[in-house]
Structures are given as C-alpha cells and as structure tokens.
N, C-alpha and C positions, 0 to 999 in steps of 0.2 A: 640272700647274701652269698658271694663266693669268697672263699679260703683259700688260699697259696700258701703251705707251709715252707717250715724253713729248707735250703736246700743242704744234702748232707744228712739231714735227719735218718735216726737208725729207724731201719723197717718197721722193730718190736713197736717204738715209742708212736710209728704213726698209724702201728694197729689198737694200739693201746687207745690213741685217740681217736680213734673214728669209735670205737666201743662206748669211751667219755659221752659223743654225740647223740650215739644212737639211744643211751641211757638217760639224753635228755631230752627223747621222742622227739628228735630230728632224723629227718631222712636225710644220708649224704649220698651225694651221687658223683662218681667222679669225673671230672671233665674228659673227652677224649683230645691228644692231641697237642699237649703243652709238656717241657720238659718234667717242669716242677710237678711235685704232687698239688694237685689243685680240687677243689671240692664245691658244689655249690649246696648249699643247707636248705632243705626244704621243711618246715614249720611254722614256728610261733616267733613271731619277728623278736618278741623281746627274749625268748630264751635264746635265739641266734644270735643278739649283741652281747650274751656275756661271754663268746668264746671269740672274740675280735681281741681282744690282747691277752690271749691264752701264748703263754711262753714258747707254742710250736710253730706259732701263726707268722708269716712273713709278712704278710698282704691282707688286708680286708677288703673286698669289694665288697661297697653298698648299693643293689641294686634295685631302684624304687618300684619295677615292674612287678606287680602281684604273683604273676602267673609263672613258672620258674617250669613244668615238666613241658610245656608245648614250646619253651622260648629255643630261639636258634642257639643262643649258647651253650645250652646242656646237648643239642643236638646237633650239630654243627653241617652232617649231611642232611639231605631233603629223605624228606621218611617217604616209601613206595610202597602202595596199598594195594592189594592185586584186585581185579575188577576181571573174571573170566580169565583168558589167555593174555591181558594185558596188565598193566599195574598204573596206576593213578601217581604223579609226581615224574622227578626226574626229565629226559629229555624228550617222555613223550605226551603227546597231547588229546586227550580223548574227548570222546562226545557220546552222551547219554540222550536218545532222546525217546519221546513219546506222548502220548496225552494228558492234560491236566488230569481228566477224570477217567477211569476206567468203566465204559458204557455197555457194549455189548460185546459175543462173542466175535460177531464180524469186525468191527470196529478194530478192536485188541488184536486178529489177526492178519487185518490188511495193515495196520499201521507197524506190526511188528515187520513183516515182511519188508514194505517197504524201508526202513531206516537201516535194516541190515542190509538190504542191497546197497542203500548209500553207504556204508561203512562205519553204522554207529557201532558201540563197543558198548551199549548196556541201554534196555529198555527201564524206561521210568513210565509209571501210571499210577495210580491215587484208587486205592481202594476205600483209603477212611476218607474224607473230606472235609480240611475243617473251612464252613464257610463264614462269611461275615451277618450273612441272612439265615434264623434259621428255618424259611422258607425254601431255601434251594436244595439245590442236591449235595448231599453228605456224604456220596459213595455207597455202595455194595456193601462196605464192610467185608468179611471172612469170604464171602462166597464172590466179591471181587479178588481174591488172593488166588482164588480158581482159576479164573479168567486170565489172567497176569500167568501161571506157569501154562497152561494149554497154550497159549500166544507165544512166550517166548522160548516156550523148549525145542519145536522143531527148526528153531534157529540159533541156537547154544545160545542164547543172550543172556547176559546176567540180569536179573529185575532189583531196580531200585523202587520204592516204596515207601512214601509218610509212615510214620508211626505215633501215635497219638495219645495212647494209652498203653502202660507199662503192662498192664492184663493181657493186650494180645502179643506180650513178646513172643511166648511160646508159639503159636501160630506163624508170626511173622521167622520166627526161625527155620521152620520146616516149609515156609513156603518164596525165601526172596535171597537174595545174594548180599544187599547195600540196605543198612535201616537208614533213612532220612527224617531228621528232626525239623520241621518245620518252625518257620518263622515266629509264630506267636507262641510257640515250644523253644526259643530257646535259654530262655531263663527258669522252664519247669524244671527244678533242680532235683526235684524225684525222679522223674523221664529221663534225665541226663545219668542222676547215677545208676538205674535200671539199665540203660541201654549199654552203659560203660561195665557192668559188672558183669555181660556177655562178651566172650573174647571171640565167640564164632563169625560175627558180624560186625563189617567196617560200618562207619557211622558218617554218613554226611549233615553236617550244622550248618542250618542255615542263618545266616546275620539278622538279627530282629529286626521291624522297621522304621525304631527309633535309637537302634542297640550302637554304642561305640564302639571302637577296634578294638579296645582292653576286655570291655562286658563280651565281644565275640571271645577272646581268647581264654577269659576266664571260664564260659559255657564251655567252652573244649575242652581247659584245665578238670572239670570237675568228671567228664569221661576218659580222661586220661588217667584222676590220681584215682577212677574206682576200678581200672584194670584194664581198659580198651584204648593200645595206641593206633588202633586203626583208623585215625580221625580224618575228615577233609573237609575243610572249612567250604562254605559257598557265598558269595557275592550275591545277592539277589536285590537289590537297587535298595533304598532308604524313602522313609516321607519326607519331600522338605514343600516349599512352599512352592513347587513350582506344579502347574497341574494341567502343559500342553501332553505329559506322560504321564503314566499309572505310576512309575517308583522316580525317583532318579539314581542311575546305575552311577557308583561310585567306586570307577574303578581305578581313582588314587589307592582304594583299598587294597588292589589286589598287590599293588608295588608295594607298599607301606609292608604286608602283610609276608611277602617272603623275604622282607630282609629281618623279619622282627622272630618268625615260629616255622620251624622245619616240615611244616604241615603241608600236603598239600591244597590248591585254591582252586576253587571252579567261578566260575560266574552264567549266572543265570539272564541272562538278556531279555529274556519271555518274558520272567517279572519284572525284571530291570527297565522295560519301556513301555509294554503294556499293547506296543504296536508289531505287527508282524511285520511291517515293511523296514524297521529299526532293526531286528534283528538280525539279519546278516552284516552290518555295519560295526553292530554294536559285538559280534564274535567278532570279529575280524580283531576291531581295537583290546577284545578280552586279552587276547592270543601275542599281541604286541606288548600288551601292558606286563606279559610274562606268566598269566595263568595255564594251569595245568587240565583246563577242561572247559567245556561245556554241560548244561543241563539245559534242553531246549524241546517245547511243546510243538511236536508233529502229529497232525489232525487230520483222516484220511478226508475230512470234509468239515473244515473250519466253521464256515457258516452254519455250522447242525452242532455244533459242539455243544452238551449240556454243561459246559463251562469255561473258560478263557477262551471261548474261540476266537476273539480281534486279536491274541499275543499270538497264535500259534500259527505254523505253516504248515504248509499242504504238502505234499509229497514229495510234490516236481522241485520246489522252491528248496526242500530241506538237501535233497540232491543236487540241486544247483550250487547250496553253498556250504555243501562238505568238498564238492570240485573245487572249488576256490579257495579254500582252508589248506587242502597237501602243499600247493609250491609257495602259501604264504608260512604255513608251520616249516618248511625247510628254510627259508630266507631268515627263521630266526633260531635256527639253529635245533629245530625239534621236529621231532618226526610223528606223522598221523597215522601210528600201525591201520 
C-alpha cells in the first residue's frame, strides 16, 4: 500500500505519524521523487488498511503486487551492482562467461584466459553441482573454489559461483566475487535469507523452471528484506511443452521484468536453448529485449565437457559473438566496457 499525505501538513504531525506506523511494525519507506509526502508501507496487509482513512492520509494506493522493496516504484532508478571494474545495470551491458563445471586446472585456465581476451567481465564455473542424476558429476566442491581463484586471478576477473548450501557461505565469501542461486534454489527460502543476510556479496537468482515473474521477484523480495540489495535477477529459459530445446528462453520476461523492479536482468541462453548454435541469436535478442547481461557457458573443448557441453561454445565462437555484441550494444543505446 502507498500513502500520499495531506499537502501543508506540519512536519511534527508527519513525524508524529510515521512513529504511529512504525509502532504498528510497518516499515515505511519514502518514495523518492514526488512533491507530496508520499510513503509506501511495507507489512501485514491488514494492519496497513487501518491507516487508509487516518485523518493525515490524502491518497490510498492499493497495490496488489506482493513484493514492494524490489518493485520499480520504491526504486524508481535501476539499481547498479559492481561486478570488478564494471557494475551490472544501467547503460552498460556485461557478459560473464565460462564452464558449466569447473574440471581441471588446465581446463579453468585456458578458458579463463580465453574469455578475457574476448572481453568478458566476470568468469562463472560451478564448483558444487547440483545435477538431476545423482550418478553424474557434482563438482569439486571447496577444492573447486581453488581452482576458480588460481584461473581467474591472473586475469582480475571477478568469479561467479552456485551456491547450494548455506554451510559453505563462509568459504564461498573468502573465495568468489558474485554468489549465484541456482534454479531448483530458488524458492530455498533458508538459502535465500542466508545469502541476503551477507551484504559483502551480490547475489544473482536464477528463475525457477516452472517459477512465475511474481514467485521470481518474491525470491529476490526475501534477499532484499533480509539485508542484500545487491540482487540480479537471471532469465534462464522455463519447462513448457516444447522439447526441439532444452528450456524455452522467455524473454518476454526480461521486458516485463524492467518495467516492474529496479533490479538488474541477465539472461542465460546456454540454458535458455540448450543448443550452442542458438546462442549467439538468442544474446543478440537478450540484449534487444533490454537486458543488462549475459551468463554464457564457454568450454575450451565442448565435446569433453563433463557437462553441458551441446549448450556451451568454444573459444573462437564466444569471441566471434562478443565482436558482434559491441556495435549491436551501441545501436541500442548501451555500451560493452
């Protein structure tokens, strides 16, 4: 619910009421950016209707959207999350890439090298693994977090990383830059407020693969009210019935998505199609549709992959369509530092 008091009101009387509020364990927040004193109440819906005809109140807005601290109207600017020398949101457009699984030392430092030369802005690799078999491989674990800084330190790269279990935050804080919540993580609503109740690390959420745009923004709501507004939502395609692709990329979402929460958006294409030949197509339309990133699987030898290798590209490929990204990111108005 948002409040517009009256206008003329004495200062006292509208400190006096935001006190009333907060004594009704509501959180107010105040809008930036409108003449009026205006408020939006964040709590328990029914203690927020009985101050809708409180004698201060000019205006009630009744806003059915659950999620109120990630919504664009408490935030009105896009929120900029630093990532290295760069920041995620805003007019520029980044790309994170690297291997599904973090395999060996070679592996982790030909691929790092290579995507820094193409111009990525932050290595991603999977040290926990969560798989659908539990025959495959699960990751390294702690001593893939090894792996992941010897790879991308001698290239300043920032490392993004799954995290899966609230036990290895510690570890995961001394060893990565970006905590990433994975897909069947994101309705873990313990994992969510663990990871939000660390402010050192931005947190990228990924979209479940049956998850609405609301259940996405409410998973963000619950890292945002436990203290971490370093959020960045990710696109990573949905299950529907269609199965000539591994997800289907629905990147109505990503439009939908920045007019609705100040958040910045990535979209994942790797999982979003499942096919490496889809993926430069499917950036291309990310980057049109108005997202502020990439998260894309680069394999210094796809075919050996001990996992996603059909989504991920090869070196040459992921360099070929970081070229083709800079004069299409300026044609819409954003820039590929």
């Amino acid at each position: 619910m948002y409040l517009i008091l009256k206008p003329g009101l004495d200062p006292d009387l509208q400190n006096r009421f935001v006190e009333e509020l907060k004594a009704a364990r509501l959180e107010v927040v105040p809008l930036p950016g409108l003449n009026r004193r205006a408020f939006a109440l964040v709590g328990s819906p029914e203690i927020t209707e009985r101050f809708a005809t409180h004698p201060y109140v000019e205006e009630c807005i009744r806003d059915a959207a659950p999620y109120k601290r990630v919504a664009r109207a408490l935030h009105p600017h896009d929120t900029l999350v630093p990532l290295g020398d760069v920041s995620i949101g805003g007019d520029s457009f980044i790309v994170i890439a690297g291997p599904c699984a973090v395999e060996t030392p070679e592996q982790m430092q030909s691929v790092a090298a290579a995507v820094r030369a193409a111009g990525a802005h932050g290595l991603r690799g999977g040290a926990f693994k969560p798989r659908t078999s539990p025959y495959s491989f699960q990751g390294h674990g702690r001593s893939g977090l090894q792996l992941l800084r010897e790879a991308a330190s001698p290239h300043r790269l920032p490392i993004v990383t799954e995290i899966m279990d609230a036990e290895d935050l510690p570890a995961m804080m001394e060893s990565v830059q970006v905590l990433q919540v994975g897909t069947r993580n994101m309705q873990n609503f313990s994992l969510l407020k663990a990871v939000g109740s660390q402010k050192k690390l931005p947190v990228i959420l990924k979209r479940g693969l049956a998850a609405t745009l609301e259940e996405l923004l409410l998973a963000a709501e619950y890292i945002v009210d436990a203290g971490n507004e370093a959020v960045i939502l990710c696109e990573r395609g949905i299950r529907t019935f269609e199965t000539a692709t591994r997800n289907t990329l629905d990147l109505n979402a990503v439009a939908w998505l920045k007019t609705k929460t100040h958040l910045p958006v990535l979209v994942d294409p790797s999982h979003g199609t499942g096919l490496s030949e889809l993926v430069p197509p499917l950036s291309k339309a990310a980057l049109a549709a108005g997202a502020d990133g990439l998260l894309i699987e680069v394999h210094p030898d796809p075919t050996r992959a001990w996992s996603d290798g059909r989504q991920s590209l090869d070196p040459q490929s992921f360099t070929r369509l970081m070229r083709e990204l800079r004069p299409l990111a300026q044609l819409f108005g954003r820039t590929l530092p």
